[in-house]
TIGU-676953 format. One record per residue (C-alpha): residue number from 1; chain; x, y negated, z. Coordinates in Angstrom, 3 decimals. Each point is the difference from the previous one (the first is absolute). Last residue first. Layout:
N
(NUM,'A',(X,Y,Z)),
...
//
This chain:
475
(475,'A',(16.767,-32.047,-6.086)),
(474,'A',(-0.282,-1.066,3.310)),
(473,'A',(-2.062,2.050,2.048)),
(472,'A',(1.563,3.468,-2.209)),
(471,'A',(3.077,-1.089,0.464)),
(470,'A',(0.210,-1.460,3.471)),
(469,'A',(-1.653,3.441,1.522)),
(468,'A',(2.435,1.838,-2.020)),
(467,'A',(3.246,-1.535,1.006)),
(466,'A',(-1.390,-0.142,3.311)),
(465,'A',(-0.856,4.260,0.143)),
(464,'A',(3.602,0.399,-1.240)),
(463,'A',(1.958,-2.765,2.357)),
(462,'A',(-2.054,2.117,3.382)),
(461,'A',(-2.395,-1.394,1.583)),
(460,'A',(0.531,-1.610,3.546)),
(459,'A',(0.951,-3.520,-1.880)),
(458,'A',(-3.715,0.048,-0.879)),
(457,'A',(-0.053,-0.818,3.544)),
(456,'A',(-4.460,-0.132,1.131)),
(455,'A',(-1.298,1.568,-3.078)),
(454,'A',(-3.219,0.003,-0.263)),
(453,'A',(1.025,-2.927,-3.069)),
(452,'A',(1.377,2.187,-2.020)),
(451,'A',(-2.562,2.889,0.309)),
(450,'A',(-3.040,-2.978,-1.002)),
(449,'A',(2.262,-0.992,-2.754)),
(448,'A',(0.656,3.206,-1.258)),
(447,'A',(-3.954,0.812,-0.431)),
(446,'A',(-0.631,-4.152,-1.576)),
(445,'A',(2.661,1.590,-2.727)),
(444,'A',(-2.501,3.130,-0.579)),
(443,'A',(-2.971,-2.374,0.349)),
(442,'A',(1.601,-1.783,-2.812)),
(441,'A',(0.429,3.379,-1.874)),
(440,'A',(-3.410,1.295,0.771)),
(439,'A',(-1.237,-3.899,-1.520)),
(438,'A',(1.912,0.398,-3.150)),
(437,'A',(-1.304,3.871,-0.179)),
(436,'A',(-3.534,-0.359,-0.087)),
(435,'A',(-2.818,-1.234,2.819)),
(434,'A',(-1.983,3.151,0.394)),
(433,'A',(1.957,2.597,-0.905)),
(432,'A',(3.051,-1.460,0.404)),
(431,'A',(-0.997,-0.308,3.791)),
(430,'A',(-1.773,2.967,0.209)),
(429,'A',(3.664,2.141,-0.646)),
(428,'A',(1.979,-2.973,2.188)),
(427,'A',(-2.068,0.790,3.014)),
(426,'A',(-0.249,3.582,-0.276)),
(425,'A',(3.712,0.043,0.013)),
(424,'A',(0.415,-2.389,3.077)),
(423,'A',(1.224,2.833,2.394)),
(422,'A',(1.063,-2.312,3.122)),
(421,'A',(3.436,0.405,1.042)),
(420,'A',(1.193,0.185,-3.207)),
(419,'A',(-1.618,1.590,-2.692)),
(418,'A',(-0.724,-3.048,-2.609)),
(417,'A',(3.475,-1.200,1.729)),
(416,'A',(2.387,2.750,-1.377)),
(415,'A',(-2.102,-0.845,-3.464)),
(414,'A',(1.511,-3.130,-0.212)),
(413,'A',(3.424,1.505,0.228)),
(412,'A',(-0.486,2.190,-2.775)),
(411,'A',(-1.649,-2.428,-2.648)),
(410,'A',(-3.533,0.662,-0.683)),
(409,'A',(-0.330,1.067,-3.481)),
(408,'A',(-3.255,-1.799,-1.234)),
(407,'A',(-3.487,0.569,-2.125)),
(406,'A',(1.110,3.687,-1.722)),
(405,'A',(-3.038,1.063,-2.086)),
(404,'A',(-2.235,2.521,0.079)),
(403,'A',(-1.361,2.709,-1.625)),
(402,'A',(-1.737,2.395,2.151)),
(401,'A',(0.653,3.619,1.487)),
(400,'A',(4.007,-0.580,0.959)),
(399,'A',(0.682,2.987,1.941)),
(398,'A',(2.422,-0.022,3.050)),
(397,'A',(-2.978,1.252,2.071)),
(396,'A',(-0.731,2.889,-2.274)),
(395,'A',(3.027,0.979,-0.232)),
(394,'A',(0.770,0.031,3.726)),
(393,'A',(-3.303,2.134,0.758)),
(392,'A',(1.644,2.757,-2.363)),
(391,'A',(-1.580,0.508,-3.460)),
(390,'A',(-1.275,2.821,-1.683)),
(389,'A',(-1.922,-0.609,-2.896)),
(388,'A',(-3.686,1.153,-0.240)),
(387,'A',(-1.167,1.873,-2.716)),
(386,'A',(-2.891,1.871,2.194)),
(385,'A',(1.602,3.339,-0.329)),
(384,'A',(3.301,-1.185,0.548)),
(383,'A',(-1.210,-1.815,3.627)),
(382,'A',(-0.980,3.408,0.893)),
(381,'A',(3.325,1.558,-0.787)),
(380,'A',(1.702,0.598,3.643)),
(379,'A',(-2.847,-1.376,2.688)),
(378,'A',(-0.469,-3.790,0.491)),
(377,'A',(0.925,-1.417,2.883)),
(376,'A',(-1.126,-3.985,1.027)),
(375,'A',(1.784,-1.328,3.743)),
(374,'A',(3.081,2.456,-0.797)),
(373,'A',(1.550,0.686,3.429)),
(372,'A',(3.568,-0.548,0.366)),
(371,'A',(0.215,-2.682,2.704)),
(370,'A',(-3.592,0.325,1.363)),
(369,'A',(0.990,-0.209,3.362)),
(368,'A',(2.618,-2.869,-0.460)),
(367,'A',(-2.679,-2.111,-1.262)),
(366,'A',(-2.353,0.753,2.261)),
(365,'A',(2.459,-0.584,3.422)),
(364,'A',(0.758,-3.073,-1.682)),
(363,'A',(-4.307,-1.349,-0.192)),
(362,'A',(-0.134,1.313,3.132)),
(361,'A',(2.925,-1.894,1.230)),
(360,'A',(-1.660,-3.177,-1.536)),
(359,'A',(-3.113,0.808,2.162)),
(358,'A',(1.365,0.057,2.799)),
(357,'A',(2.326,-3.146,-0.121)),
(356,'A',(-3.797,-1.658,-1.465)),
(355,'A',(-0.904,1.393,4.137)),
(354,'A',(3.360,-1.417,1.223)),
(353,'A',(-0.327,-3.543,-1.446)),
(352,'A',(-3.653,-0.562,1.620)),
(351,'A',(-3.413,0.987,-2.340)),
(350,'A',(-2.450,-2.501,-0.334)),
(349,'A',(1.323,-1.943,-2.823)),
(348,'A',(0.073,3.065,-2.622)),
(347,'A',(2.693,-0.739,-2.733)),
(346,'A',(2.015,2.656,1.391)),
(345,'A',(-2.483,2.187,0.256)),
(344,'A',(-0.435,0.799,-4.084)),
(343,'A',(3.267,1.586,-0.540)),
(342,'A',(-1.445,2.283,2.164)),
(341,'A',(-2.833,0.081,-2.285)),
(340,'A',(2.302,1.021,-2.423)),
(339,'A',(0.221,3.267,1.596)),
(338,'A',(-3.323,0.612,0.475)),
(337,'A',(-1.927,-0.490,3.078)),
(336,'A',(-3.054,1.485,1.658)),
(335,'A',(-1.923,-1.322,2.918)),
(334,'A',(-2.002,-2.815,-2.117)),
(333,'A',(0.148,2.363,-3.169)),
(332,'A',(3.068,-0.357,-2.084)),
(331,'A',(0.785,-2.721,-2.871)),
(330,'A',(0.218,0.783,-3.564)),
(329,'A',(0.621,-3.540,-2.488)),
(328,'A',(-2.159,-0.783,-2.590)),
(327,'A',(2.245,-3.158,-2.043)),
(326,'A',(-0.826,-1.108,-2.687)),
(325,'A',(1.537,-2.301,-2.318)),
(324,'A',(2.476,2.641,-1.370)),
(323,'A',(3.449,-0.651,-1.473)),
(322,'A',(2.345,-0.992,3.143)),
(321,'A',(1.321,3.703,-0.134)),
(320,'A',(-3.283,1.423,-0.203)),
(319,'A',(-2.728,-0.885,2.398)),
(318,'A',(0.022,1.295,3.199)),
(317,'A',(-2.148,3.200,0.498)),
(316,'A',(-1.767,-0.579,-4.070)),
(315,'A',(-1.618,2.274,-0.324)),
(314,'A',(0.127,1.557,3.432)),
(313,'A',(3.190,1.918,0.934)),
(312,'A',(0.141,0.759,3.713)),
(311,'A',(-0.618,3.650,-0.373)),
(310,'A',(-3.533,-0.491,1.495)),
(309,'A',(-0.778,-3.107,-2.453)),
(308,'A',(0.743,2.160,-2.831)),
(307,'A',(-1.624,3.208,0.942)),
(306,'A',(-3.319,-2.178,0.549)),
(305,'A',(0.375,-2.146,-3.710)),
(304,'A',(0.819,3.643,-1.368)),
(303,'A',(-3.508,1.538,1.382)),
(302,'A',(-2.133,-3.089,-1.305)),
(301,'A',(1.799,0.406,-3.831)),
(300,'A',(-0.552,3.762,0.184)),
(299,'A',(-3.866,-0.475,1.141)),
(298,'A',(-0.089,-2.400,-2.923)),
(297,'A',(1.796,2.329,-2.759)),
(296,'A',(-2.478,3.090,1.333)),
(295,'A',(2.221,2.565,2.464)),
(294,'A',(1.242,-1.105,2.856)),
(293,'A',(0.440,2.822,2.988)),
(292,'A',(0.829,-0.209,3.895)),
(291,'A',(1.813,2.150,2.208)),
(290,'A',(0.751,-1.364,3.600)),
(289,'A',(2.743,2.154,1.761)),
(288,'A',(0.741,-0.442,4.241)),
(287,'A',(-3.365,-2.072,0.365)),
(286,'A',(-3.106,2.115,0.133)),
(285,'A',(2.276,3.204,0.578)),
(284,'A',(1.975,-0.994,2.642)),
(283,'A',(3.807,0.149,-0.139)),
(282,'A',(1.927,2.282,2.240)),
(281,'A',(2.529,-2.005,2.243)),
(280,'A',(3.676,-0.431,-1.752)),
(279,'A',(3.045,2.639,0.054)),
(278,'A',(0.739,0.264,-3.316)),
(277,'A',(-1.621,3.739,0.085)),
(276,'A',(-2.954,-1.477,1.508)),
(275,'A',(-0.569,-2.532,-3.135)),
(274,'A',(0.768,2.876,-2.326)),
(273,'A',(-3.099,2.260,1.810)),
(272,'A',(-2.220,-2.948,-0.182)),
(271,'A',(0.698,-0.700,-4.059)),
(270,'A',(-0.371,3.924,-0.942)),
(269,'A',(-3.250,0.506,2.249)),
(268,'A',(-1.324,-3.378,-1.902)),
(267,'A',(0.862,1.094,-3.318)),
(266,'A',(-2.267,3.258,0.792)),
(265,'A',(-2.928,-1.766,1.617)),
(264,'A',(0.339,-2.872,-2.815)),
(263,'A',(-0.517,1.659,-3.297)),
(262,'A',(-3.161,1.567,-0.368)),
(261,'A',(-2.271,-2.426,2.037)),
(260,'A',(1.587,-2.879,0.203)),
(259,'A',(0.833,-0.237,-3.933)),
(258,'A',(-3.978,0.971,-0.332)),
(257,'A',(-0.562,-3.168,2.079)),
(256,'A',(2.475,-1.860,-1.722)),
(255,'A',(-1.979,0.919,-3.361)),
(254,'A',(-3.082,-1.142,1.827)),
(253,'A',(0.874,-3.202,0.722)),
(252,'A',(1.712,-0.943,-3.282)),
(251,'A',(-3.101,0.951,-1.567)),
(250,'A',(-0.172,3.282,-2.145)),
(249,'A',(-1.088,0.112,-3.878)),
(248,'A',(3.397,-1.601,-0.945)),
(247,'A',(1.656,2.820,1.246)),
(246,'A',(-0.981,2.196,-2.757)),
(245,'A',(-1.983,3.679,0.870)),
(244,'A',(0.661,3.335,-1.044)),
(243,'A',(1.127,0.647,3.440)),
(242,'A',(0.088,-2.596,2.175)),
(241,'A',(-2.367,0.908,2.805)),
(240,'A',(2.406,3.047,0.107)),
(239,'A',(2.837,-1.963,1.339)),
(238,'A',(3.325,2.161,-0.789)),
(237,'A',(-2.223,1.992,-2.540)),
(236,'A',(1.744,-1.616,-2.871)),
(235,'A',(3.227,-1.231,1.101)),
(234,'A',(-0.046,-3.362,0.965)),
(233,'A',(1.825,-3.113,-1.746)),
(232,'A',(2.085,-1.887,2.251)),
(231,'A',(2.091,-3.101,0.404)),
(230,'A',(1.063,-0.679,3.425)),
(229,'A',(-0.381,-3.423,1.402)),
(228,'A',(1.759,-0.612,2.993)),
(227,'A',(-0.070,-2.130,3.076)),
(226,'A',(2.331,0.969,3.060)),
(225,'A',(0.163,-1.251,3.896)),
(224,'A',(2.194,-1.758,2.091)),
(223,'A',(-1.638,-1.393,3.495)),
(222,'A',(2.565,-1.810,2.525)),
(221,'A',(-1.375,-0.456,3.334)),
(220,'A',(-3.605,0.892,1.153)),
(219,'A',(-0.962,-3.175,2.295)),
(218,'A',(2.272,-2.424,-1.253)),
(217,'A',(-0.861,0.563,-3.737)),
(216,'A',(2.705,0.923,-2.622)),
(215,'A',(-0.766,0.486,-3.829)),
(214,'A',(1.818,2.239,-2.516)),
(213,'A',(-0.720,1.316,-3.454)),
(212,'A',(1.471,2.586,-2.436)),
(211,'A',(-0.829,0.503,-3.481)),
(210,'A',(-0.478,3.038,-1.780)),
(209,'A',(-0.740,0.193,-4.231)),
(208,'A',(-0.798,3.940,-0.480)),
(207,'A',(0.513,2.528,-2.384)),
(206,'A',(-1.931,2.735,-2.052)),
(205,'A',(-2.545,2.250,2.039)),
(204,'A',(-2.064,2.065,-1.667)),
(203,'A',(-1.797,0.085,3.417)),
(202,'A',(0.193,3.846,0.015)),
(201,'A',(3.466,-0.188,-0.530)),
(200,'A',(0.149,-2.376,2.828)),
(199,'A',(-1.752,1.865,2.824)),
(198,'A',(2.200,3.399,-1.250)),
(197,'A',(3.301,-2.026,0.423)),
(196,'A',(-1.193,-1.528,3.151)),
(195,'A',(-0.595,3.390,1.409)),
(194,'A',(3.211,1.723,-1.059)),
(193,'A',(2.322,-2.058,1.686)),
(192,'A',(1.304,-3.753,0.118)),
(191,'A',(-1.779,-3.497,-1.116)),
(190,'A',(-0.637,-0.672,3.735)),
(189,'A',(3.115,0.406,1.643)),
(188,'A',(1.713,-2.360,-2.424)),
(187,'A',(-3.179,-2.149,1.278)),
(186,'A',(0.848,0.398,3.666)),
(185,'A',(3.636,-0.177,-0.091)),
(184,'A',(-0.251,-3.428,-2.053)),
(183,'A',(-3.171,-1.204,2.854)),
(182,'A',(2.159,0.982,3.017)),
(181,'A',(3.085,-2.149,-0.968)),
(180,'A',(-2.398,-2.777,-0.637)),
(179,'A',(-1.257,0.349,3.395)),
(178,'A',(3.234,0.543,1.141)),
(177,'A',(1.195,-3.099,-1.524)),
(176,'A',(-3.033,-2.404,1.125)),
(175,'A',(0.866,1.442,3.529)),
(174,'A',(-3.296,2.113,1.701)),
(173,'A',(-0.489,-1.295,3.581)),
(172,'A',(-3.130,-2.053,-1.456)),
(171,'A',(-2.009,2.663,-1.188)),
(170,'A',(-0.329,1.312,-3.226)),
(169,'A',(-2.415,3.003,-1.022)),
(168,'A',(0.478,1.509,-3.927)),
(167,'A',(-0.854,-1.530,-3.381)),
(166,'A',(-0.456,1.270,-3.798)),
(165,'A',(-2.195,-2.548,-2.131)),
(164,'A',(-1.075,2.084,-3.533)),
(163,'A',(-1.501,-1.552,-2.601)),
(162,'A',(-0.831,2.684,-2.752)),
(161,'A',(-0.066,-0.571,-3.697)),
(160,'A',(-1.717,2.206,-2.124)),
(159,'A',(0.975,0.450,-3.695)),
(158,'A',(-2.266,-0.402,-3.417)),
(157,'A',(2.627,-1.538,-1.898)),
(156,'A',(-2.086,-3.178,0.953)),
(155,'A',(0.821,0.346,3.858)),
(154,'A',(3.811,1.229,-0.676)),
(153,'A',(0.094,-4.093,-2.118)),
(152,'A',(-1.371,-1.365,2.335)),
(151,'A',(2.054,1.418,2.994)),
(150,'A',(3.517,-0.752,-2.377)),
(149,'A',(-1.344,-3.845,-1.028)),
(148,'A',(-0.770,-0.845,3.690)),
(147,'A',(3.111,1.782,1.264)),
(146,'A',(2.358,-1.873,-2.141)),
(145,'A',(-1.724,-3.412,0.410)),
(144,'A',(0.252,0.235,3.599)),
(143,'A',(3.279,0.962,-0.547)),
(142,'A',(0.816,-3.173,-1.805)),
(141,'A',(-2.124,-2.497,2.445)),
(140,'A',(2.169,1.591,2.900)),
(139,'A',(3.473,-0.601,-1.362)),
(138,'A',(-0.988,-3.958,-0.826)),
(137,'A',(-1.638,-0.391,3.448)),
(136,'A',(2.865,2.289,2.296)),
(135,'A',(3.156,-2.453,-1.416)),
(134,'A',(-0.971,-3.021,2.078)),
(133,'A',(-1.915,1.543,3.146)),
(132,'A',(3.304,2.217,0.915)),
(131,'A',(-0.127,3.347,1.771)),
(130,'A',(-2.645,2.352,-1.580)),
(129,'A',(0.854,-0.054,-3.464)),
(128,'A',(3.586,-0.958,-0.443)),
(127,'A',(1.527,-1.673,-2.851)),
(126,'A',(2.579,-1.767,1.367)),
(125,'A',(0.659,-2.676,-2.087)),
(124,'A',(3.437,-1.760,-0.647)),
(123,'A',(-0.283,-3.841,-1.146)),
(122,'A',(0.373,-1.299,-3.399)),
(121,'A',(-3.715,-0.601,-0.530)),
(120,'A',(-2.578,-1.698,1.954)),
(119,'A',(-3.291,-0.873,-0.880)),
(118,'A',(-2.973,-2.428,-1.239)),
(117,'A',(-3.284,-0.104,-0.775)),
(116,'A',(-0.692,-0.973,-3.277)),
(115,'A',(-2.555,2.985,-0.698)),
(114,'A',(0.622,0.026,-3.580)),
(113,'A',(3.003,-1.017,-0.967)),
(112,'A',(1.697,1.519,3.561)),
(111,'A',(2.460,-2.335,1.826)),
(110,'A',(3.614,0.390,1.134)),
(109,'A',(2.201,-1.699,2.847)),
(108,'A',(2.896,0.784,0.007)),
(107,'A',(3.054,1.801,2.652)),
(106,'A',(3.305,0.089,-2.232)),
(105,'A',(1.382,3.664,-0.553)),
(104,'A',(3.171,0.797,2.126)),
(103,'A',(2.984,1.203,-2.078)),
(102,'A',(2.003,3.478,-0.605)),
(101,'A',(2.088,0.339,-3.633)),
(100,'A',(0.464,3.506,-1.397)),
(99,'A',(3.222,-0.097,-1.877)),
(98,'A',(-0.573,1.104,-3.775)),
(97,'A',(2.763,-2.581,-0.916)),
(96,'A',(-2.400,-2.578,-1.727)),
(95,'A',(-1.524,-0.286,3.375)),
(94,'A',(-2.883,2.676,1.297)),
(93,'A',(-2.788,-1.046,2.402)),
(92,'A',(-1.393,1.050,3.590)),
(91,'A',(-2.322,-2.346,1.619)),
(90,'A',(-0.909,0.266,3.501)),
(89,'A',(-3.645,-1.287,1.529)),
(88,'A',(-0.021,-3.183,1.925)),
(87,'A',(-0.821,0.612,3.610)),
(86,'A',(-3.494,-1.285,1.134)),
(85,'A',(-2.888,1.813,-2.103)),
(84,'A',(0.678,2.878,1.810)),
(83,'A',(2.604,0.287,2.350)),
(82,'A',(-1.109,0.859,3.479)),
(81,'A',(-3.057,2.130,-1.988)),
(80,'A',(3.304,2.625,-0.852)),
(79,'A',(-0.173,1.729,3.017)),
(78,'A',(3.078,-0.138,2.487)),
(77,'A',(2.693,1.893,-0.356)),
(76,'A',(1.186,2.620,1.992)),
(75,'A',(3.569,2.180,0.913)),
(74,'A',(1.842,-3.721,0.524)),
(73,'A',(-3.244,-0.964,2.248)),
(72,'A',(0.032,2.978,2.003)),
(71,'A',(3.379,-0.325,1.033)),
(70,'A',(-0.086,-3.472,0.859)),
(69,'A',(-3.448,0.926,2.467)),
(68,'A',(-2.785,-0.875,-1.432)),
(67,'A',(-2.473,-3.164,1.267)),
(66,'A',(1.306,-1.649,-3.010)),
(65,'A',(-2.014,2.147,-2.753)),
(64,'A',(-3.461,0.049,2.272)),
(63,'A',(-0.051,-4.141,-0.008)),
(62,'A',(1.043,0.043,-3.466)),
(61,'A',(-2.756,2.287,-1.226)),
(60,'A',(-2.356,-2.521,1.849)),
(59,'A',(1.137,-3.059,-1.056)),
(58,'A',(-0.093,1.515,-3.785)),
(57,'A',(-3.093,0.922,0.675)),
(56,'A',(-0.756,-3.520,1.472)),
(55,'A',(1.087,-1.867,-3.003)),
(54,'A',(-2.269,2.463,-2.333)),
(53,'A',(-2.638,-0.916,1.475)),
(52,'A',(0.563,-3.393,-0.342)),
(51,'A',(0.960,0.438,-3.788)),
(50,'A',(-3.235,1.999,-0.625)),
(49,'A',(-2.047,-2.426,1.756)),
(48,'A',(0.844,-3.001,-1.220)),
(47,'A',(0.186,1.540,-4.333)),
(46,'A',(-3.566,0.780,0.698)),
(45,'A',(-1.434,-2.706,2.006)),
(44,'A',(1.751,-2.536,-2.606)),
(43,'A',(-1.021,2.225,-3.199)),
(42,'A',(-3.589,-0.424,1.202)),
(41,'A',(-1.933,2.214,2.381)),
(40,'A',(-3.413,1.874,-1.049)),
(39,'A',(-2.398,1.737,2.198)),
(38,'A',(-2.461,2.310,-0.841)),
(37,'A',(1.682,2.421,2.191)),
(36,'A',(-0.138,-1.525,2.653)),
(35,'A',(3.660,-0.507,1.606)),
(34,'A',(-0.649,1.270,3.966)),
(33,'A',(0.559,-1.322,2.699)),
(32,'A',(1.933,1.645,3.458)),
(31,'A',(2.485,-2.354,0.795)),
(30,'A',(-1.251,-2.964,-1.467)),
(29,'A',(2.710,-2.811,-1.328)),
(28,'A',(1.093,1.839,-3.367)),
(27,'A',(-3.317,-0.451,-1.078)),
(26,'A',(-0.181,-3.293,0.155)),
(25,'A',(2.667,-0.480,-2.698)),
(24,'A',(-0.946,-3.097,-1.582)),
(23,'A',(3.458,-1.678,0.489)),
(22,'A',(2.819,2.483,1.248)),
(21,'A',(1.810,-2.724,2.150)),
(20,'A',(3.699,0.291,-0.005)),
(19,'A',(1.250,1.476,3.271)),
(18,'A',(0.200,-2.158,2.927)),
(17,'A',(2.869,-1.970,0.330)),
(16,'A',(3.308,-0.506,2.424)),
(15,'A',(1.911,2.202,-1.943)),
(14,'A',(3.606,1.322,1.290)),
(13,'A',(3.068,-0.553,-2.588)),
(12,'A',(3.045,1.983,0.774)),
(11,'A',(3.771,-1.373,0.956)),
(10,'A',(2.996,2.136,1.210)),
(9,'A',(1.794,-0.055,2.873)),
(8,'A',(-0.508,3.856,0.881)),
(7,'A',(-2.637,-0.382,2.737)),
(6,'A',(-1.783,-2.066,-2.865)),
(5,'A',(-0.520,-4.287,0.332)),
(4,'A',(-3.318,-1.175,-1.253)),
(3,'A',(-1.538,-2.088,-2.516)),
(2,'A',(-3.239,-1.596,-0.656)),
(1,'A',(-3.005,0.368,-1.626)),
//
């Protein structure tokens, strides 16, 4: 590392190192593998890869934010991922007066009783979904658990649950945002007029869990498309091969059949029509709405473990806030990508600097296009029905699940240098993990050291960052 002279006179540090190596993470390498599902990765895989990806969304966001005009960038902000788990989170407190008192909360180190793994705390969180691969595991494990408990609950109440995938034509001229765009118009469309009221009233229709998924290949473009699960109980005579009959007596096979048979030609008609009215290509039949059925507690189980991994939450996607030792996570087909995988690509060797460039605009131009769009929707009053609380994405991932205990407050100024140049955060997380905090904390001196001595004129830096470099490497 060494530094260089600014157009303006000033002074910034330029890194003459590779990235930190993410040990044991193979995967990461190949373009195009694929995680088997059978697979398990350690804490240090887990906690590697979710902090590097998380790095280059934050690159990526970044990237997108600065190419804005001045403008633009005082009317915008960019998203929250460029933050979390790196600034230290605000503090607001009362003195003896009743004045509220503002402070930064100390970055430390934390680990769970049971699991000893360990975490961060102190730091602000995000707590979004479908941009950062840090805060999506622990949000993604709790709704998974909320839709598991609500569909098997509906199935032994006697209910139906139909899984419903709602698509349209992409090509590659079609903009992630328009396509998007085109998809919101299209399902508003949808759920209007006479005929969709009569097809649900017939369904017994009560709500629905949606969630929304993209993936990108380079032949095709951009290709967003909907999951639900609508919860249903037919009207007698609906589906006369059901009357005066109980589900349980009908396969899963069969009961989709039926499900094809009397429902699909009319929801169909009402899906094709919306997708022309937003201005998109006609679906096909075969592959424009897929309706399937689950109804014995295995067949469920196998149906929820598919809907899962399609929305991008498999149990467990990423592990759960540094608590989970395994880690399954969703990759695309070998022409497809999802968004993370873009993340993925920039740890693939055989791609040049503009093709990962690519990719990481992709990865912006996804974030920014689903700005707004709830990644897991629940209609109004189903989640009362099953007893489930309501809580936003952000509660969940600010929410302390385990016991555990507070290891080390990192000071400040250290901390500046755990995600300096290079993002050591991973590092220092496995590394008290593994080897405890008296050797983190030497490591954590041996860290300022190393940046000390890259330094070609310490004399260049300015009297504050030398009066803490000679504190904290002397004290």
């Amino acid at each position: 590392m060494t530094v260089k002279k600014g157009k303006n006179g000033g002074h910034f540090l330029v890194s003459t190192q590779n990235p930190p190596p993410l040990n044991k993470i193979n995967d990461l390498q190949g373009a195009k593998s694929k995680l088997s599902k059978s697979s398990k990765w350690g804490f240090d895989e887990q906690i590697a890869e979710r902090y590097a990806l998380q790095f280059q969304a934050r690159k990526s966001v970044l990237e997108q934010f600065c190419s804005l005009s001045i403008d633009e960038k005082k009317s915008k902000k960019p998203n929250r991922v460029c933050v979390c788990r790196r600034n230290l989170r605000p503090v607001f407190s009362e003195n003896r007066d009743g004045k509220k008192i503002y402070s930064m909360a100390k970055p430390s180190i934390y680990e769970h009783k049971a699991t000893k793994n360990t975490f961060y705390g102190g730091l602000e969180i995000c707590g979004s979904l479908y941009a950062c691969p840090v805060c999506a595991p622990k949000i993604a494990e709790i709704r998974a658990i909320e839709i598991r408990n609500a569909v098997t609950q509906w199935v032994k109440e006697g209910g139906i649950c139909l899984f419903i995938t709602l698509t349209f034509p992409h090509y590659a001229s079609d903009s992630m945002k328009s396509s998007i765009t085109a998809l919101k118009d299209a399902l508003t469309c949808f759920r209007k007029g006479k005929a969709y009221d009569a097809i649900v009233a017939n369904l017994g229709y009560t709500g629905l869990i949606r969630a929304v998924e993209l993936t990108w290949g380079e032949a095709n473009g951009s290709h967003p498309h909907i999951h639900e699960i609508w919860f249903v109980r037919p009207v007698e005579g609906f589906i006369p091969e059901l009357v005066g009959r109980n589900t349980e007596q009908f396969t899963s096979g069969l009961l989709t059949a039926l499900f094809d048979i009397h429902l699909k030609p009319d929801l169909f008609k009402k899906w094709e029509s919306a997708v022309v009215a937003s201005g998109m290509r006609a679906p096909s039949y075969d592959r424009g709405m897929v309706i399937k059925v689950a109804e014995t507690e295995e067949q469920l189980l196998i149906r929820i473990a598919e809907y899962l991994a399609k929305t991008g939450i498999e149990k467990p996607a990423w592990g759960v806030d540094d608590e989970l030792t395994k880690l399954h996570s969703k990759r695309g087909m070998p022409d497809r990508f999802t968004p993370f995988d873009f993340l993925r690509q920039q740890f693939n060797v055989e791609l040049t600097k503009g093709e990962k460039y690519r990719f990481r605009c992709l990865f912006a131009e996804y974030v920014l296009a689903f700005k707004g769009t709830a990644k897991i929707y629940w209609t109004n009053g189903l989640k009362a029905k099953f007893v489930i609380d309501e809580l936003t994405d952000e509660q969940i991932a600010e929410e302390q699940i385990e016991a555990a205990d507070m290891l080390y407050e990192i000071p400040p100024p250290v901390w500046v240098f755990v995600i300096g140049i290079n993002d050591h955060r991973a590092q220092l997380l496995i590394k008290v993990k593994n080897e405890g905090i008296d050797v983190a904390k030497e490591w954590l001196k041996g860290l300022l050291d190393e940046y000390y001595e890259y330094i070609e004129d310490p004399e260049l830096l300015s009297p504050d960052l030398q009066r803490i470099l000679n504190y904290y490497l002397n004290s």
